[in-house]
C-alpha positions as CSV (number, residue, x, y, z in Angstrom):
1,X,0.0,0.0,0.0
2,X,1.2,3.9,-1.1
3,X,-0.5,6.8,0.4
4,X,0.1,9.7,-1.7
5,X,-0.7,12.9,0.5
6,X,-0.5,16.8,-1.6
7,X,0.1,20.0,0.7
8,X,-0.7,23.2,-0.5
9,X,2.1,25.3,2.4
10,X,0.6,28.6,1.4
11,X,-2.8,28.1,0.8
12,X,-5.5,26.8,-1.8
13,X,-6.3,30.6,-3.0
14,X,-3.9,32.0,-5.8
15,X,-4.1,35.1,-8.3
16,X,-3.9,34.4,-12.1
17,X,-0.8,34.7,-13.6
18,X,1.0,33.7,-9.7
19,X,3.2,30.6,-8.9
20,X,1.6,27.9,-6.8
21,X,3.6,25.0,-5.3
22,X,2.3,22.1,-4.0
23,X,4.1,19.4,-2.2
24,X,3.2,15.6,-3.1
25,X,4.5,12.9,-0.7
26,X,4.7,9.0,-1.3
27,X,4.6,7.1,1.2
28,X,5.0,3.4,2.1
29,X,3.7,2.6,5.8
30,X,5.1,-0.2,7.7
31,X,2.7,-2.9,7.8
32,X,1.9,-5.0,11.1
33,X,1.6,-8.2,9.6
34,X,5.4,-7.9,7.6
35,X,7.3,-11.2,8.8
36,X,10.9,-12.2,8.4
37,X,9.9,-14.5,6.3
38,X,8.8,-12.8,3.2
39,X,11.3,-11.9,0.1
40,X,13.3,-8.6,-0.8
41,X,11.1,-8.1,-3.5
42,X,8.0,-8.6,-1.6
43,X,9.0,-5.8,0.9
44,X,8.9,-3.2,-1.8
45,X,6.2,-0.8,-3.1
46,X,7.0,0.6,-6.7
47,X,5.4,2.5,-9.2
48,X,5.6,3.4,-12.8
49,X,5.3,7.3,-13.1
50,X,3.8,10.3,-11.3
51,X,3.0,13.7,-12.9
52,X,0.7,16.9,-11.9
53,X,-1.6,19.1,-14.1
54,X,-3.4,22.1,-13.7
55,X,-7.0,21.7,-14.9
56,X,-9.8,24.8,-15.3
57,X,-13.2,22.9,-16.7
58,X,-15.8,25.6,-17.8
59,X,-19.6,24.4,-16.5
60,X,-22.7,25.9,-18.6
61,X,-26.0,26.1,-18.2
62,X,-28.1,24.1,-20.6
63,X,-29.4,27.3,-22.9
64,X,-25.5,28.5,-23.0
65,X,-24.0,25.4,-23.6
66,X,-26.2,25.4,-26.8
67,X,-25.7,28.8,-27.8
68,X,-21.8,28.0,-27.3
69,X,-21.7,24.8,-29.7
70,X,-19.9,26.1,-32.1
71,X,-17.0,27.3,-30.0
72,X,-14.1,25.0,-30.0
73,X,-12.0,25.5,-26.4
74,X,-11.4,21.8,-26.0
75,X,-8.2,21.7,-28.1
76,X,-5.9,20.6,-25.4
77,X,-3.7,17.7,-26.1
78,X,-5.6,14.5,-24.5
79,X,-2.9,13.2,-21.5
80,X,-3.5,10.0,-19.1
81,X,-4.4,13.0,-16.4
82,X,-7.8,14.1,-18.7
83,X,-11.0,14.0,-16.7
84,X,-14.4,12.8,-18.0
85,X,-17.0,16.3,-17.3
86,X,-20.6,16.2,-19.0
87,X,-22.1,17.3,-22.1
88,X,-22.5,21.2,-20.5
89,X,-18.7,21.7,-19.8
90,X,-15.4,21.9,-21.6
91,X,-11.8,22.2,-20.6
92,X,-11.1,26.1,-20.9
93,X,-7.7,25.9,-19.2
94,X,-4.8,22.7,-18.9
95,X,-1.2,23.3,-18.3
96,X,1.6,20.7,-19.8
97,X,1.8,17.5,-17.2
98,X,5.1,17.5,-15.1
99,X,7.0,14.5,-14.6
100,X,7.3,14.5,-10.9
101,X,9.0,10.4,-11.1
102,X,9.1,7.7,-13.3
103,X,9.9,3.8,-11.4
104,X,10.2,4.9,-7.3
105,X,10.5,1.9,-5.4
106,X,9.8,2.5,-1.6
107,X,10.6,0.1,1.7
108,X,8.3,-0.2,4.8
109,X,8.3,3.3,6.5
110,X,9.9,5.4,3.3
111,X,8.6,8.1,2.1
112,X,9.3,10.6,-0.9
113,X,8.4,14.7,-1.4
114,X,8.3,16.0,-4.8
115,X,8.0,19.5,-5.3
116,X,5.2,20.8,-7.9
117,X,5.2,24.2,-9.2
118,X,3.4,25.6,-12.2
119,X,2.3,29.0,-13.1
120,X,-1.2,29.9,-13.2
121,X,-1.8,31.5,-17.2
122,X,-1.9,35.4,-16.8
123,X,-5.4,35.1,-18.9
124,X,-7.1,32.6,-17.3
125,X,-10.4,33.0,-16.0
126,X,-11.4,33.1,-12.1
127,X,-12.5,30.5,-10.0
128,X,-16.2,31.5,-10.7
129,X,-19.7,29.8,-9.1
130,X,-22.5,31.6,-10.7
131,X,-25.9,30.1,-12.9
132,X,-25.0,31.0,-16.7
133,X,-21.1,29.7,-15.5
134,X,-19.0,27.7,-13.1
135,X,-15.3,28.0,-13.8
136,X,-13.9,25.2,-11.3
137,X,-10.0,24.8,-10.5
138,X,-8.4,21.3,-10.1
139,X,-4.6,20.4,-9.4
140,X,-4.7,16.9,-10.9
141,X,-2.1,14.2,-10.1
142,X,-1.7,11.2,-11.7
143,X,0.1,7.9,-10.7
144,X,0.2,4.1,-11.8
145,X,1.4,0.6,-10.8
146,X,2.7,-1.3,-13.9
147,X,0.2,-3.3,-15.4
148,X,-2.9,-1.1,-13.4
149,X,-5.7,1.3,-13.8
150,X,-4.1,5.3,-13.4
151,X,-4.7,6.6,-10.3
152,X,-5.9,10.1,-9.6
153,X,-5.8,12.3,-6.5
154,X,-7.8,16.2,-7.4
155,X,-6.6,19.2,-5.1
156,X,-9.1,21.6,-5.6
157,X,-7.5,25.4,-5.8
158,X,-9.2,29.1,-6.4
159,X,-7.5,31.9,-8.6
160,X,-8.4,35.2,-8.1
161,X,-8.8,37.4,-11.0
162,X,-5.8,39.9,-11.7
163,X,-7.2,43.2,-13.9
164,X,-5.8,43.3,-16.7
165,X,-4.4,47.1,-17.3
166,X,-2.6,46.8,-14.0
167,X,-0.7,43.5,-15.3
168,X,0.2,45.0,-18.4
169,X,1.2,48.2,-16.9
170,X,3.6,46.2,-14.5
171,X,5.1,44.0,-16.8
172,X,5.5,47.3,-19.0
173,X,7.6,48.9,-15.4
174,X,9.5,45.6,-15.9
175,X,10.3,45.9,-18.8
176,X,11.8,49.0,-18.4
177,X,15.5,49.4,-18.3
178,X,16.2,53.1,-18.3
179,X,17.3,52.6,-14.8
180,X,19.8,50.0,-16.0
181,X,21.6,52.4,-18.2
182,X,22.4,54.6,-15.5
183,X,26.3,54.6,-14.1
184,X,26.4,51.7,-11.2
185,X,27.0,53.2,-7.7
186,X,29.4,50.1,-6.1
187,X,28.6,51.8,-2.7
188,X,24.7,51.4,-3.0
189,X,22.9,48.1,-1.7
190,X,21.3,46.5,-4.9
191,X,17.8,46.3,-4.9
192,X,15.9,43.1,-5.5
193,X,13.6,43.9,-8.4
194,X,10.3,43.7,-7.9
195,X,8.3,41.0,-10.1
196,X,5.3,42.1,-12.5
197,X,2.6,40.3,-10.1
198,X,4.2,42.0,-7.0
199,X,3.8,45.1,-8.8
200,X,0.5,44.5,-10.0
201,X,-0.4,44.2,-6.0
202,X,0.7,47.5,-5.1
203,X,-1.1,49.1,-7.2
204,X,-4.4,47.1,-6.5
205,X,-3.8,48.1,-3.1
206,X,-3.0,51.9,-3.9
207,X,-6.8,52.4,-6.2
208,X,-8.9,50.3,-3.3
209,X,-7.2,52.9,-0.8
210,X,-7.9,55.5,-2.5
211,X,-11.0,57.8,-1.0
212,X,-12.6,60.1,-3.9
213,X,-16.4,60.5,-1.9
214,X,-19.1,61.2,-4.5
215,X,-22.2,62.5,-4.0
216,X,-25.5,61.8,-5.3
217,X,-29.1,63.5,-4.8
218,X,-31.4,60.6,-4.9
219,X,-35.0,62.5,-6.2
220,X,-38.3,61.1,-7.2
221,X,-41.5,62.8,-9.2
222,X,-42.7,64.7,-5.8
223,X,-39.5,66.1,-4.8
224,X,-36.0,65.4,-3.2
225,X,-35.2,62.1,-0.8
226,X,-32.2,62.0,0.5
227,X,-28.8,63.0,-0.3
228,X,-26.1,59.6,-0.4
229,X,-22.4,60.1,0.1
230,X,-20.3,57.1,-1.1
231,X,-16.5,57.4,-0.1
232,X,-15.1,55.7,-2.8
233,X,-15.7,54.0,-5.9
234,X,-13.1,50.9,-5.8
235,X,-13.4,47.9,-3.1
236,X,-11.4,44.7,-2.7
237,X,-12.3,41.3,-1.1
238,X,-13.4,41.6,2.1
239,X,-13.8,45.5,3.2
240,X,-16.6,47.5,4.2
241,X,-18.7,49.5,1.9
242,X,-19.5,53.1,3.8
243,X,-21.7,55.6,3.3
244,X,-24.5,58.2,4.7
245,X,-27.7,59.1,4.0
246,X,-28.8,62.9,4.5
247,X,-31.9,63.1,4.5
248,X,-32.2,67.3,6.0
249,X,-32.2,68.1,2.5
250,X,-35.5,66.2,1.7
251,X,-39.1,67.4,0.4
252,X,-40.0,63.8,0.6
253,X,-40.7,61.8,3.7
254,X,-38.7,58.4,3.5
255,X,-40.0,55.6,5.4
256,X,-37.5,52.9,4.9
257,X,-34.0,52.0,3.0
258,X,-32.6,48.8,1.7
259,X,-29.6,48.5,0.1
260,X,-28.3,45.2,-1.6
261,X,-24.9,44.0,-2.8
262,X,-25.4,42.5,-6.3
263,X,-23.2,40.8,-9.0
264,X,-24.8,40.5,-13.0
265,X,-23.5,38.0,-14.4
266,X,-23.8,38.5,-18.3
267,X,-23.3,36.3,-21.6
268,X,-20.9,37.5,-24.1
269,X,-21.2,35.0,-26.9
270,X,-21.4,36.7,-30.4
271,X,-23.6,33.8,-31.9
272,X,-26.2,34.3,-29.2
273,X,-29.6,35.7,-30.2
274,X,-29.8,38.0,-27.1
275,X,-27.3,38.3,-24.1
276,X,-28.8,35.8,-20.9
277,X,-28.3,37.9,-17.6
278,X,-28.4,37.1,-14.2
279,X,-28.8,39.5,-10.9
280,X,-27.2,37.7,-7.6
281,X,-27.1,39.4,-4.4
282,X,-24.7,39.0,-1.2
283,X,-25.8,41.1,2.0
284,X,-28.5,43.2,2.7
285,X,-28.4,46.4,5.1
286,X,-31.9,47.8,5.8
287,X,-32.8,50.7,8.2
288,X,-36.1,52.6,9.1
289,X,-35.4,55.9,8.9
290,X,-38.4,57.9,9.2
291,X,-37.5,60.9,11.3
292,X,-33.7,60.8,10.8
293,X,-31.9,63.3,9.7
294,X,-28.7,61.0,9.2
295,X,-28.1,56.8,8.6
296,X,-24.7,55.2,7.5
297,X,-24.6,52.3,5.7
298,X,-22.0,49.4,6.1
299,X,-22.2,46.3,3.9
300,X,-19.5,44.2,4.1
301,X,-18.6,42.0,1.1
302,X,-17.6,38.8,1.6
303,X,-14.6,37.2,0.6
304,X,-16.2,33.5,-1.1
305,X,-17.5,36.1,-3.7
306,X,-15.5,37.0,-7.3
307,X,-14.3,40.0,-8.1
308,X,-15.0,42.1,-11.9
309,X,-13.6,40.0,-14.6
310,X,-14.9,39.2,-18.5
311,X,-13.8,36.5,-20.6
312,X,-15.3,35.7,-24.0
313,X,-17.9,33.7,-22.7
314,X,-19.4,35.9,-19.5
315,X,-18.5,39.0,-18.2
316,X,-19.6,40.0,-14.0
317,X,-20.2,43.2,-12.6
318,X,-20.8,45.1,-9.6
319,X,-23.4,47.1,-8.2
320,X,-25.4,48.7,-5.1
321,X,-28.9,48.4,-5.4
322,X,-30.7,50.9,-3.6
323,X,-35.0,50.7,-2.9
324,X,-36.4,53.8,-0.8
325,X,-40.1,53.8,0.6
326,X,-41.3,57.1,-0.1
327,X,-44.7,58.6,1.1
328,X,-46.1,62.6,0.6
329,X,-49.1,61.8,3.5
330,X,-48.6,65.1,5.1
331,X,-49.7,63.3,8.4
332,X,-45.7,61.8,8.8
333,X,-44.3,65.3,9.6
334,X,-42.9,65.0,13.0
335,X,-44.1,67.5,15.6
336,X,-41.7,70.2,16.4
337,X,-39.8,70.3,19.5
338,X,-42.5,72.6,21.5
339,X,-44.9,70.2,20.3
340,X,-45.2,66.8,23.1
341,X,-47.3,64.4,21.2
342,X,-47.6,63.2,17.9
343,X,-49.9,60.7,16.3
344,X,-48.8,58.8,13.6
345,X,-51.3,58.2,10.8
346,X,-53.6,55.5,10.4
347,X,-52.9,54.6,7.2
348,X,-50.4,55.6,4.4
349,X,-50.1,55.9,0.8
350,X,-46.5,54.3,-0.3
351,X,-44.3,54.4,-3.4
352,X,-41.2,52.1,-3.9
353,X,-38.4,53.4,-6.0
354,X,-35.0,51.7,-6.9
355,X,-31.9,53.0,-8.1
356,X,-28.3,50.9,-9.0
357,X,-24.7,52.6,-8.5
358,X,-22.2,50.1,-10.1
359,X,-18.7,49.6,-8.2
360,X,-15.8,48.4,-8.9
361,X,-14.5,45.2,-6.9
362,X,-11.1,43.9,-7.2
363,X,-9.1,40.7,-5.8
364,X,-7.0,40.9,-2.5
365,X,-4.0,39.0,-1.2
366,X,-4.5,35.1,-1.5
367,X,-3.4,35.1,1.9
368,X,-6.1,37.8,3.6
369,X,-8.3,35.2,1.6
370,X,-7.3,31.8,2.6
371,X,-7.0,33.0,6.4
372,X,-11.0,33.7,6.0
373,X,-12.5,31.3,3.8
374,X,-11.4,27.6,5.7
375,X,-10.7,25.3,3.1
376,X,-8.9,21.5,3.2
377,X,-4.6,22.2,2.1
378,X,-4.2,18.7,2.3
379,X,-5.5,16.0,0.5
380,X,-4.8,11.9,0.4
381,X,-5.1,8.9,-2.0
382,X,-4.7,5.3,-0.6
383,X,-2.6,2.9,-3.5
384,X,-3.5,-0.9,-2.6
């Protein structure tokens, strides 16, 4: 019997276009009933090969599966690692296999560690769970006795989506060597240059952190309802969205507030008849405010959710979707402060009105992420 166990050290969250490493380990427990008495070669465990693969299979609904049969994204060399997925989904991503071994023979109580790294394609898609599209990340390793079936252990992993213009702008930093050209200083400590993705980082950190407040007078047909002030545009995984409500300025009582995260998800197929959308929504914050003259709003986005990204097949968006219960019944106007009672009316004439601000949301450190979403870094496959 070999037990092959895969480690991720750092974590099964990793952006696009990053390095992951995984360890594989094979192992040959002692067994109980091993006697004296048996051969050399009995005592052994051997096998044939092992090798890794990265694997990203693309999962459709029915309706988009048909609208994308023409599309050929399967065009991967077949290896012994392929896996077998349904009618509705197609490999959209698969590295070259790595030999990690090819004949290890291992004695009772041995054990071997092989080192798998592969780089994650700059323009693969994110790790995505939505109803049009599931894009679903698999590290697959493959093993075999001589003369048996392949063996296959999965390590499920999730890439973060890296924007695109901040990529290319740091590889483009990278690239540049003016700084080389300059006369060498033998005095100065030499700087350990910083790689495009590291790069790429900084600046993701330095737009999210970056407060430009905006604004907005929120009005309906009988007048003025509030005044929202949102403190920035940009978000990553995991922060609070703030803002106020000012509702002094208002001609309009407003009775109520709700405002919802949401993601639309959105087809992008050419050969489609009409683009299939999708509203989801993550977190609600909902306050009664009649009679305030100020209300903040926190909504905290979660960090299981994916960030903007668009790929030839879907594209997903961010937005705050905002509903206000309005009412002109004149009866609602709070007493002033000489005035000691107030009775609220019996009934009251409503209106609902909605209004959607998009945002943009971006990808965080792997790390922040893996720390917050608990996930399984180590995985095992029993050999018999």
């Amino acid at each position: 019997m070999i037990e092959v166990v895969a480690k991720l050290p750092h974590g099964h969250v990793f952006l696009s276009g990053e390095t992951l490493e995984c360890s594989v380990t094979f192992n040959h427990p002692p067994s109980p009933n091993h006697t004296v008495s048996q051969s050399h070669i009995d005592v052994f465990e051997s096998l044939a090969w092992a090798s890794a693969q990265i694997h990203c299979h693309c999962f459709t609904d029915s309706k988009v599966a048909k609208d994308r049969g023409g599309e050929n994204v399967s065009n991967f060399p077949g290896t012994a690692l392929s896996v077998n997925i349904n009618e509705h989904a197609k490999v959209e991503v698969a590295t070259k296999p790595k030999i990690l071994f090819c004949d290890l023979r291992l004695s009772p109580g041995q054990s071997k560690t092989y080192i798998y790294r592969e780089k994650i394609p700059n323009d693969s898609p994110p790790s995505y769970r939505g109803q049009l599209v599931k894009y679903s990340y698999k590290i697959t390793i493959g093993t075999q006795r001589v003369n048996s079936q392949i063996k296959l252990l999965r390590v499920p992993i999730r890439v973060l989506p890296l924007c695109e213009t901040l990529m290319n702008d740091a590889v483009a930093m990278c690239n540049d060597t003016t700084e080389e050209l300059t006369p060498a200083n033998p005095f100065l400590e030499i700087r350990k240059k910083e790689s495009p993705l590291e790069i790429a980082l900084q600046s993701l950190q330095n737009i999210t952190a970056r407060r430009n407040p905006n604004s907005y007078m929120i009005t309906n047909t009988w007048g003025k309802v509030a005044r929202f002030c949102l403190f920035k545009p940009s978000y990553k995984l995991g922060e609070d969205i703030i803002g106020t409500f000012d509702f002094t300025v208002a001609t309009v009582s407003c009775i109520q507030v709700s405002v919802s995260l949401q993601c639309e998800e959105k087809t992008n197929l050419e050969n489609s008849e009409e683009p299939k959308t999708r509203i989801i929504t993550f977190g609600n914050f909902h306050d009664v405010c009649l009679g305030y003259d100020y209300t903040q709003l926190i909504l905290p986005i979660p960090l299981h959710v994916t960030p903007d990204f668009s790929t030839k097949l879907v594209s997903l968006t961010w937005r705050l979707h905002f509903e206000f219960v309005t009412s002109t019944n004149k009866g609602l106007l709070l007493p002033s402060k000489e005035d000691t009672e107030w009775q609220a009316p019996s009934e009251v004439t409503v209106e609902t009105m909605v209004w959607s601000l998009p945002i943009k949301l971006y990808s965080t450190i792997p790390t922040h992420v893996a720390q917050g979403v608990l996930s399984n870094n180590v995985h095992k496959l029993t050999i018999r």
